[in-house]
C-alpha positions in Angstrom: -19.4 4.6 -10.8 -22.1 1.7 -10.4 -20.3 -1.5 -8.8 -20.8 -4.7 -10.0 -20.4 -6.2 -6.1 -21.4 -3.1 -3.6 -20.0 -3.4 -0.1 -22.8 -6.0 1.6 -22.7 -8.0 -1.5 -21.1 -11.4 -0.9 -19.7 -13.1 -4.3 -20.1 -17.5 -4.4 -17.3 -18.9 -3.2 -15.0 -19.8 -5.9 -15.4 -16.6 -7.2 -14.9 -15.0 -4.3 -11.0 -17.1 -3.9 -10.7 -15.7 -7.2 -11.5 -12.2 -6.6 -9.0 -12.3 -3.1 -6.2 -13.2 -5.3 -6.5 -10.4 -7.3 -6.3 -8.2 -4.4 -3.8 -9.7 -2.8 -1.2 -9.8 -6.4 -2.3 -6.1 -6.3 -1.3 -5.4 -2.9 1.4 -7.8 -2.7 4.5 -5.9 -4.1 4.3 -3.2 -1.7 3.7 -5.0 1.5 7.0 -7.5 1.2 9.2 -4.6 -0.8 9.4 -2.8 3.1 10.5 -5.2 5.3 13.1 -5.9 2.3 13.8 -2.2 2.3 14.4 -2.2 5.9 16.6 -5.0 6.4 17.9 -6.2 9.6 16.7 -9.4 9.0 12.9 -8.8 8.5 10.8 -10.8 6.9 8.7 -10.4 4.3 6.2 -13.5 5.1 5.8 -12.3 8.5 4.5 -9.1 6.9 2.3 -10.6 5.1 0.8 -12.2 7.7 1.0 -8.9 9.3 -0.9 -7.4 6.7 -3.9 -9.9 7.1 -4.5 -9.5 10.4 -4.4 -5.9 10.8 -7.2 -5.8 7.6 -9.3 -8.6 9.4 -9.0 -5.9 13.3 -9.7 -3.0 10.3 -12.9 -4.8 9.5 -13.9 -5.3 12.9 -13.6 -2.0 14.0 -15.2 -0.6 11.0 -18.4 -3.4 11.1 -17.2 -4.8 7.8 -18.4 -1.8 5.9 -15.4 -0.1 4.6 -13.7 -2.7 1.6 -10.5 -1.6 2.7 -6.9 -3.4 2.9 -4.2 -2.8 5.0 -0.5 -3.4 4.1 2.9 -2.0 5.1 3.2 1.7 5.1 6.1 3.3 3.0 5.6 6.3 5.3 7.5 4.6 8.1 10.8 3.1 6.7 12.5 6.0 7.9 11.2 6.0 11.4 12.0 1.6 11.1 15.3 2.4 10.4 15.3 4.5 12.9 14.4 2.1 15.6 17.4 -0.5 14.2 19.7 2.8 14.2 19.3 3.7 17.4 19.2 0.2 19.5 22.0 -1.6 21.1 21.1 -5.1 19.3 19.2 -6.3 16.8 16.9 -7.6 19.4 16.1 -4.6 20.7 15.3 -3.2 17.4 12.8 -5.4 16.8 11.1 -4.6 19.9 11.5 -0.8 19.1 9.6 -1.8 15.7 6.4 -3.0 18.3 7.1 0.3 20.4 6.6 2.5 17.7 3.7 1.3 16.1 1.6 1.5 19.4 3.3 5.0 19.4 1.4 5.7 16.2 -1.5 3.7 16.5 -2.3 5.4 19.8 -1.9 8.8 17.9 -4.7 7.3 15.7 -6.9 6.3 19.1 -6.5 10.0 20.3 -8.3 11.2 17.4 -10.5 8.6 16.9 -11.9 9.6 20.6 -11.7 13.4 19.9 -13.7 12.2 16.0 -16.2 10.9 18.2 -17.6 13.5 20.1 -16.4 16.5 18.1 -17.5 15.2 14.6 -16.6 15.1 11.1 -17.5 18.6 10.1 -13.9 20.5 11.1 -12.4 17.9 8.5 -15.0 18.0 6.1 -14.4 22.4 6.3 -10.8 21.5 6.5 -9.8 19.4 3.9 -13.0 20.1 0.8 -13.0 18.5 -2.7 -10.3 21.4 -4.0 -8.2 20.2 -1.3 -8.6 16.3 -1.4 -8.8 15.9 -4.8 -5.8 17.1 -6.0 -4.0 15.3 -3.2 -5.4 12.4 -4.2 -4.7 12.7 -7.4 -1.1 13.7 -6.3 -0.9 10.5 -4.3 -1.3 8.5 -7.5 0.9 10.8 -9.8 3.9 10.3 -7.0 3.7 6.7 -7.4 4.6 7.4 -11.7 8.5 6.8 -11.6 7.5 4.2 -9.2 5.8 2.3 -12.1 7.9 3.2 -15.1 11.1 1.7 -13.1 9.7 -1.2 -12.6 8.3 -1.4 -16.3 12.1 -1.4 -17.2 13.3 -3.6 -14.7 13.1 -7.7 -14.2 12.6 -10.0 -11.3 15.7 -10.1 -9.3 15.8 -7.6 -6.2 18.9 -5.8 -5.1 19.9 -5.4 -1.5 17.3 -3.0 -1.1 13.9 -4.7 -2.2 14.0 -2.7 -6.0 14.1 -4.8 -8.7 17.4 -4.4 -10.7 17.3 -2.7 -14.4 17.5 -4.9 -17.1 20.4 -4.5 -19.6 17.8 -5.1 -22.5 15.1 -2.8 -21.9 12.8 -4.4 -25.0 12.6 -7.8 -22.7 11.0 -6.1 -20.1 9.1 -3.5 -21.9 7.6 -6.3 -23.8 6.9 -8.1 -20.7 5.5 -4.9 -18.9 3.2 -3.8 -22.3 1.5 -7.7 -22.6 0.6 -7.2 -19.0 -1.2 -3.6 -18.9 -2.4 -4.1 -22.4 -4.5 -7.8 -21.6 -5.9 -5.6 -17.9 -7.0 -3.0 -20.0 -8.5 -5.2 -22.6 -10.2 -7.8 -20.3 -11.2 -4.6 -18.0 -12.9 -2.8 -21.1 -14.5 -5.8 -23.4 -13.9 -8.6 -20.9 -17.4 -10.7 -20.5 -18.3 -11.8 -16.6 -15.6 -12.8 -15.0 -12.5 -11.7 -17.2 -14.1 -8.7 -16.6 -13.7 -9.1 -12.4 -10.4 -10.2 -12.6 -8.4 -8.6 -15.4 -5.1 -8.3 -12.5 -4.6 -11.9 -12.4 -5.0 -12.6 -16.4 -2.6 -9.8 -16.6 0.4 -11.1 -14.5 -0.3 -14.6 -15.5 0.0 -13.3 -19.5 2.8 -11.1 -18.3 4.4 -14.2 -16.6 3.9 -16.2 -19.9 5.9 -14.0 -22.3 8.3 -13.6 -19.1 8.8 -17.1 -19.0 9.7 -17.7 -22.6 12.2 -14.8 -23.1 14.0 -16.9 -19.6 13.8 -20.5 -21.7 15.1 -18.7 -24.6 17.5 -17.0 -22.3 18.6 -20.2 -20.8 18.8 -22.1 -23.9 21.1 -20.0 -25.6 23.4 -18.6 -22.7 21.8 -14.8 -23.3 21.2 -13.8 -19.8 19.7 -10.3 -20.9 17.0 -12.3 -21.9 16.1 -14.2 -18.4 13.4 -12.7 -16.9 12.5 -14.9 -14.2 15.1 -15.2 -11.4 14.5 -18.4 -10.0 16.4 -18.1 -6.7 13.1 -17.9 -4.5 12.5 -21.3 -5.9 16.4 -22.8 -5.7 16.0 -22.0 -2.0 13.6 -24.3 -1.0 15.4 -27.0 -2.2 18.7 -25.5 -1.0 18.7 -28.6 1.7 17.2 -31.0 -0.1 12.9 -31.3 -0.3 11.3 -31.8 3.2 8.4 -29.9 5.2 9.9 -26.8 5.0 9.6 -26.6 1.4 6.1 -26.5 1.3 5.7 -25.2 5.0 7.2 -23.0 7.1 6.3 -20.4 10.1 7.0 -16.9 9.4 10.1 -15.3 11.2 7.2 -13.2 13.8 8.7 -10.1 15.1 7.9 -10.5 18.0 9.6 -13.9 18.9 12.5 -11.8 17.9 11.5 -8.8 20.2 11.0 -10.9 23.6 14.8 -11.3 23.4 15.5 -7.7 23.2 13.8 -6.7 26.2 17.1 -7.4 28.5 18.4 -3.9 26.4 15.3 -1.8 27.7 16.0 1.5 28.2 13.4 4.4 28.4 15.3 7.0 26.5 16.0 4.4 23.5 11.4 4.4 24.2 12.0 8.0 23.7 13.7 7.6 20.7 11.4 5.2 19.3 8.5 8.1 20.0 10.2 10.8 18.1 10.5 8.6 15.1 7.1 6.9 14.9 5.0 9.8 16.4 5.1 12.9 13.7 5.2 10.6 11.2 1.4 8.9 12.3 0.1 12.5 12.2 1.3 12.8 8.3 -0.3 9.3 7.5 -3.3 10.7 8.9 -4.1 12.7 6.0 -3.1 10.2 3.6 -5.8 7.7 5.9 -8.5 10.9 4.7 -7.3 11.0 1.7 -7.8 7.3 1.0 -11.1 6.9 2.8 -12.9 10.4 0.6 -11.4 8.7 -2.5 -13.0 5.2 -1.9 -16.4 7.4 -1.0 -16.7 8.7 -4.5 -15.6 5.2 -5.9 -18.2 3.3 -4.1 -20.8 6.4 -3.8 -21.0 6.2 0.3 -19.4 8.5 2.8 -17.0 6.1 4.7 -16.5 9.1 6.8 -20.1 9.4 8.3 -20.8 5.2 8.1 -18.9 3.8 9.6 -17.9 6.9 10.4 -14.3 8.3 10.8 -13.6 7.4 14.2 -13.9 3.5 13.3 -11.7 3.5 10.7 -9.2 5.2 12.3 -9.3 3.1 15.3 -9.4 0.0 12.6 -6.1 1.4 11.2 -4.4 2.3 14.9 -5.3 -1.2 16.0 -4.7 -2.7 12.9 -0.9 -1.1 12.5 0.0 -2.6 16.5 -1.1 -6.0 15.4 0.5 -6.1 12.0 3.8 -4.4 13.7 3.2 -7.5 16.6 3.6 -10.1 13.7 5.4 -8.4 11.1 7.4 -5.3 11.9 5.8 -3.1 9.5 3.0 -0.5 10.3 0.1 -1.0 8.3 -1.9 1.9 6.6 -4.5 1.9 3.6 -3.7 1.1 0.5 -3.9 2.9 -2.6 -3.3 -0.3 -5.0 -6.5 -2.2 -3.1 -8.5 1.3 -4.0 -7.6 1.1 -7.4 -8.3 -2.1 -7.7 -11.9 -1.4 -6.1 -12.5 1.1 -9.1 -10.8 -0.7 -12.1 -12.6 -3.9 -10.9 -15.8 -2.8 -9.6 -15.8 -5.2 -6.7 -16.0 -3.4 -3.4 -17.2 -6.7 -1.8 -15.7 -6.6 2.2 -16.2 -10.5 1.8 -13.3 -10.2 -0.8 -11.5 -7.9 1.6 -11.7 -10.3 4.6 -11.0 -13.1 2.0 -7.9 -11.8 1.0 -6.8 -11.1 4.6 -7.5 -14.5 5.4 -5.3 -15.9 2.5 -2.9 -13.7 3.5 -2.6 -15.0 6.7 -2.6 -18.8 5.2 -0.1 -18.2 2.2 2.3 -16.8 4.4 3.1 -20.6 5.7 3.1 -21.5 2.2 6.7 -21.5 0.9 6.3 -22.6 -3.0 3.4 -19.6 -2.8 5.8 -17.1 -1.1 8.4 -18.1 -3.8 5.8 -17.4 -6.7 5.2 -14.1 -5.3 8.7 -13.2 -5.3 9.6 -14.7 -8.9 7.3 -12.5 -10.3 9.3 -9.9 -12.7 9.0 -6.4 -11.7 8.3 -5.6 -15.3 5.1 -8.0 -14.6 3.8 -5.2 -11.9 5.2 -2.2 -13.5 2.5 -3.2 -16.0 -0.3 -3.6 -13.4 1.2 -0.6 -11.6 0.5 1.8 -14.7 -3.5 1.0 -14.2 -3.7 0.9 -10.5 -1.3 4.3 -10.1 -3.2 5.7 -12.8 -6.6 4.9 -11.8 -5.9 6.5 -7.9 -4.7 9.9 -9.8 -7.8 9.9 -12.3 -10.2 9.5 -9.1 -8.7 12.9 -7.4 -9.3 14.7 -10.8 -12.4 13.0 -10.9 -13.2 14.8 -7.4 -12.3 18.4 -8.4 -14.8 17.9 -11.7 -17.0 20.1 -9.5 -14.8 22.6 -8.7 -15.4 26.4 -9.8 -11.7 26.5 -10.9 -12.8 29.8 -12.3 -12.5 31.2 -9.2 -8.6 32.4 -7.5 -9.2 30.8 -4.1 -10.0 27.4 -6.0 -7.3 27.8 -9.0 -4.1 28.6 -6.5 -5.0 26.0 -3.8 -5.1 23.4 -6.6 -2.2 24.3 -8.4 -0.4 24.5 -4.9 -0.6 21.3 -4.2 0.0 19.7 -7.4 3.0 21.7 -8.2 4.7 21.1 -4.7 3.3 17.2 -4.8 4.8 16.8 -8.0 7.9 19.1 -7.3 8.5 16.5 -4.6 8.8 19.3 -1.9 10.2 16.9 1.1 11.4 18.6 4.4 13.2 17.0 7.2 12.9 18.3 10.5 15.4 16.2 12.7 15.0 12.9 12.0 11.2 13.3 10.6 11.1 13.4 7.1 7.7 15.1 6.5 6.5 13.7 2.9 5.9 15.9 -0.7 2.3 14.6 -0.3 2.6 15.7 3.0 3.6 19.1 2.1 1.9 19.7 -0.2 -1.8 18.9 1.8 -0.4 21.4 4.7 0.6 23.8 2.2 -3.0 23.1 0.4 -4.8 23.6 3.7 -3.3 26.9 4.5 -3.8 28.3 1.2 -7.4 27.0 0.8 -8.1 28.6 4.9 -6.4 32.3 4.0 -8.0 32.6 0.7 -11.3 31.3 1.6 -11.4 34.2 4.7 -10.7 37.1 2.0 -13.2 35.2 -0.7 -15.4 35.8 2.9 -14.6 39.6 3.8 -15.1 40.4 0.0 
């Protein structure tokens, strides 16, 4: 797949601003839908700033050679929880939230030092192309319902960050359809730059016919036709218009956490290390996973340069500082991948970029408010591509692949049936992922067939 801006390649300016707010609308759903998830409080500017700064340490560690952004990793709700669950005050379970993710990132250090001086071989003979692939692909394919929901669904978010179903599906299908259909339009037969940023002409087309089915809507007293909930917007002015309505300083995690250190205890640390610590190990995989799927996007081995052991110190590092600021772990992101293949940008300048604005928008209320009007019909749209797109590039990996032959055929269809299955286990309070699964399961039947394909 030849890329229109390789990694080194640094785009002019205003096109570059152009291209960062592409990635971020792509990545931007996710990142804010944890902390909201979550609760207790969290805030979902903070981890967006949280977000930018961990990409911006990722690209430090990694010499700005990997075109990768980090946002707030799903994986670790249930070991946030966790830390809220298991504290005395809230306080304290904001500093259990920093706790953890230096649990994890240090998990990520430890390997980065044994990566180092052991190699990249052992993963390479672990995890081949009938392995990663399929897991890959699965990554994508789990993320389906994911998409389809949100097609159906409009901009209002219930108590637990998901957008809440429409009672006239046709609004939001409409909605959802213009969106995908103008990306995959301006993607295939777009000219220049509609071509480079077919995300942003989507959501703003998908905001359009949003916006007129809510003036309709409003005009007529038929609220199955709003679409746009204009509540992030009403609060601004809530207390009439003054500096906070156009600025305002993220609620930091850590301002909270200072005042939860009079609560200290070290088994509630022990806690916090059961939670975090399995769970780093599973996002591990999904970190290879990510990292070999980018390498066939952008035709280099990120695992040899910058090499493995930069990355994943750029991650560790990356997840302490966005926890410090936002709460949320970071990890890599599949929607900044796919929008790296759909786009054909994999510019780190446009990384870093969108860090950067990440970091800047996150004092900018009428911005954050934007964000968070935008129907979740709008993204189920642009979901359908980026989802899509990750799942094609794992099948894309196995093209290769004798599946003619047992040992190749069973570990494939191991994974994806399991993956797909949804084959979740929970040992205590560790909830070890169907992706998870199904790339241990994967492993060990790749390992024992390929010693009898051997002794044969």
């Amino acid at each position: 797949m030849k890329m229109i801006y390789n990694v080194e390649d640094k785009p002019k300016f205003g096109q570059m601003l152009v291209f960062a707010i592409q990635q971020l609308l792509a990545i931007m759903a996710a990142t804010i839908a944890v902390p909201a998830i979550v609760g207790n409080g969290m805030s979902a500017s903070a981890a967006l700033f949280g977000a930018g700064a961990g990409t911006i340490i990722y690209q430090l560690f990694t010499k700005f050679r990997s075109p990768v952004f980090l946002g707030s990793s799903f994986a670790f709700i249930g070991s946030m929880v966790a830390a809220f669950a298991g504290a005395t005050s809230m306080q304290l379970g904001f500093l259990g939230l920093i706790i953890g993710a230096i649990f994890a990132g240090l998990v990520y250090v430890i390997i980065a030092i044994v990566v180092k001086f052991v190699g990249v071989g052992w993963i390479n003979r672990l995890m081949p192309a009938v392995v990663i692939g399929p897991t890959v692909a699965l990554i994508g394919l789990s993320l389906a319902g994911a998409a389809v929901k949100d097609v159906f669904s409009y901009g209002t978010q219930d108590g637990n960050g998901s957008f809440i179903m429409t009672t006239n599906i046709w609004v939001s299908f409409i909605c959802a359809m213009v969106t995908l259909f103008v990306v995959v339009i301006c993607s295939t037969y777009g000219k220049k730059m509609l071509r480079l940023i077919p995300f942003i002409i989507g959501i703003l087309a998908g905001y359009a016919v949003a916006l007129v089915f809510t003036v309709i809507g409003i005009s007529t007293g038929n609220t199955n036709l709003i679409a746009i909930d204009f509540a992030p917007f009403k609060a601004l002015v809530a207390e009439g218009v003054n500096v906070g309505t156009f600025v305002a300083v993220p609620e930091f995690t850590f301002l909270t956490a200072t005042q939860g250190i009079k609560d200290f205890s070290w088994s509630y640390v022990a806690t916090i290390a059961v939670a975090y610590v399995p769970v780093a190990f599973v996002v591990f995989a999904e970190h290879i996973a990510d990292h070999k799927n980018l390498s066939s996007i952008i035709e280099r081995d990120l695992l040899e340069q910058p090499g493995l052991h930069r990355t994943l110190l750029g991650d560790g590092v990356g997840s302490m500082v966005g926890a410090f600021f936002g709460g949320c772990p970071n990890t890599t992101y599949g929607e900044s991948v796919g929008c790296v293949a759909i786009t054909k940008n994999a510019s780190v300048a446009t990384i870093t970029t969108t860090a950067i604005i990440s970091i800047l928008i996150s004092f900018v209320s009428p911005f954050v408010a934007f964000l968070d009007s935008i129907p979740g019909c709008v993204m189920g749209g642009v979901c359908i591509t980026l989802y899509g797109f990750i799942a094609v590039s794992g099948l894309k990996m196995i093209q290769k692949v004798d599946l003619e032959d047992n040992a190749n055929l069973f570990t494939t269809s191991v994974i994806l049936i399991t993956g797909i299955g949804g084959m979740a286990m929970a040992i205590g309070k560790v909830t070890i992922t169907a992706i998870a699964c199904a790339l241990i399961l994967g492993i060990v039947t790749n390992i024992v067939l390929s010693k009898k394909k051997t002794e044969e």
